[in-house]
C-alpha positions as CSV (number, residue, x, y, z in Angstrom):
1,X,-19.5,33.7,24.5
2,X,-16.6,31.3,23.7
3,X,-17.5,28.1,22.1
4,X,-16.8,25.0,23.8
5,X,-14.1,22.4,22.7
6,X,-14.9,19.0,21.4
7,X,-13.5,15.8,22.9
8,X,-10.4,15.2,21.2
9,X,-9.9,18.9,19.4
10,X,-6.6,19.7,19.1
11,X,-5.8,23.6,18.1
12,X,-2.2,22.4,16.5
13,X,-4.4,20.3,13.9
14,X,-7.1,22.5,13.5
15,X,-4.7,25.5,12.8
16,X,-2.9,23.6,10.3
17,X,-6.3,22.8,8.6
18,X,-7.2,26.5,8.2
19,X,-3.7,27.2,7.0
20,X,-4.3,24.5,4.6
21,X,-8.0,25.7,2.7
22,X,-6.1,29.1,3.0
23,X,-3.8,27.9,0.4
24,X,-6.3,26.6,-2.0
25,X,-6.7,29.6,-4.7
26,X,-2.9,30.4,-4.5
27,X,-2.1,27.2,-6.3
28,X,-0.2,29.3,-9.5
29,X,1.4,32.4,-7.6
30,X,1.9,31.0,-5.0
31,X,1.4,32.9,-1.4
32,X,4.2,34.4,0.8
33,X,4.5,33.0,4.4
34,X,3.0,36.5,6.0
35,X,0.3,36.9,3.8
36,X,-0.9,33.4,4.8
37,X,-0.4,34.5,8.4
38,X,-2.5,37.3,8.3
39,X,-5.8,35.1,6.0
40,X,-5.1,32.4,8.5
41,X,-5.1,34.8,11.3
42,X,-1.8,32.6,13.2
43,X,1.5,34.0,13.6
44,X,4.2,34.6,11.4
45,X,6.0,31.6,13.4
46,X,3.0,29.1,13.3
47,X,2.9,29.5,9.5
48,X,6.7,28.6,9.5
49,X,5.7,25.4,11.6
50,X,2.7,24.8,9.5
51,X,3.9,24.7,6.3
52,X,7.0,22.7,6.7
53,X,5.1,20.4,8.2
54,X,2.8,20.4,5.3
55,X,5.8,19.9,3.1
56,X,6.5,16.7,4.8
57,X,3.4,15.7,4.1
58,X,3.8,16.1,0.5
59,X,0.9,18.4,0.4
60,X,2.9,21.9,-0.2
61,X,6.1,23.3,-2.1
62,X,7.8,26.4,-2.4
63,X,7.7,27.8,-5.6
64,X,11.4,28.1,-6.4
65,X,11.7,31.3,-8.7
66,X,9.5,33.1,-6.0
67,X,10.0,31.6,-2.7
68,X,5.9,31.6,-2.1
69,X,4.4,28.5,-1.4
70,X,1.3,26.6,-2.7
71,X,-0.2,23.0,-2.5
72,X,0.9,20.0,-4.6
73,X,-1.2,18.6,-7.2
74,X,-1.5,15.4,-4.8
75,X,-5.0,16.8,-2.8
76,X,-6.6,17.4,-6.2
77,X,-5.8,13.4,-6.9
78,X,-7.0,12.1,-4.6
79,X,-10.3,14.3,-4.9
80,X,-10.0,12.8,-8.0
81,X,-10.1,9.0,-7.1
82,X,-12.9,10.1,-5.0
83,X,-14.9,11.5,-7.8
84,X,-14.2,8.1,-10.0
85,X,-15.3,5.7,-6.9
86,X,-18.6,8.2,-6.7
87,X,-18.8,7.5,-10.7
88,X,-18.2,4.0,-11.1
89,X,-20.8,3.6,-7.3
90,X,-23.4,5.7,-9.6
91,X,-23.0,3.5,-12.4
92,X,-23.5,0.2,-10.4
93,X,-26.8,2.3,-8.9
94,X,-27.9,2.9,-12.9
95,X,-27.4,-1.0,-13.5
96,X,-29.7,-2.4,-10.9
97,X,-32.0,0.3,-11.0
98,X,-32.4,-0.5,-14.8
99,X,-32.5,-4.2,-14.0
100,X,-35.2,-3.7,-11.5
101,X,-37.6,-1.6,-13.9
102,X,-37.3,-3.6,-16.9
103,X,-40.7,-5.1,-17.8
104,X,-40.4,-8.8,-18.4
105,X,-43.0,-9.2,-20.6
């Protein structure tokens, strides 16, 4: 049974989105071009196409003593900025839930 396509899915994007959590865990060594073909299950040539595209989006490198490639430190920012906004959103929560259960008296 073959599972049935969303509105809008687009099998370019969703490739490059597995090729991309692919890479997570290869962010010191690195991973050569076939190796990601094969975890990715995509061609040799996708992979190409994939990753320089990911390179213009700033979100992988070649490593240049190696030739492998690996993701820029620029997802983990902004999973950082995320984590602050969640910290400073659960800190505003703490203040008016402590102002609420203050007793007056």
């Amino acid at each position: 049974m073959t599972e049935e396509r969303q509105p809008y899915e687009s099998s370019s994007q969703q490739r490059i989105l597995k090729v991309l959590l692919t890479m997570f865990g290869h962010e010191v060594s690195g991973i050569a071009p076939g190796e990601l073909a094969k975890l990715a299950e995509i061609t040799p040539q996708e992979a190409t196409r994939d990753l320089a595209n990911l390179r213009i989006a700033g979100l992988a490198e070649t490593i240049p003593e190696t030739g492998r490639w690996r993701l820029t430190p620029r997802l983990p920012q902004k999973a950082l900025v995320m984590l602050n906004e969640i910290n400073r959103a659960a800190e505003k929560i703490k203040e008016t839930q402590q102002r609420y259960t203050r007793n007056p008296y």
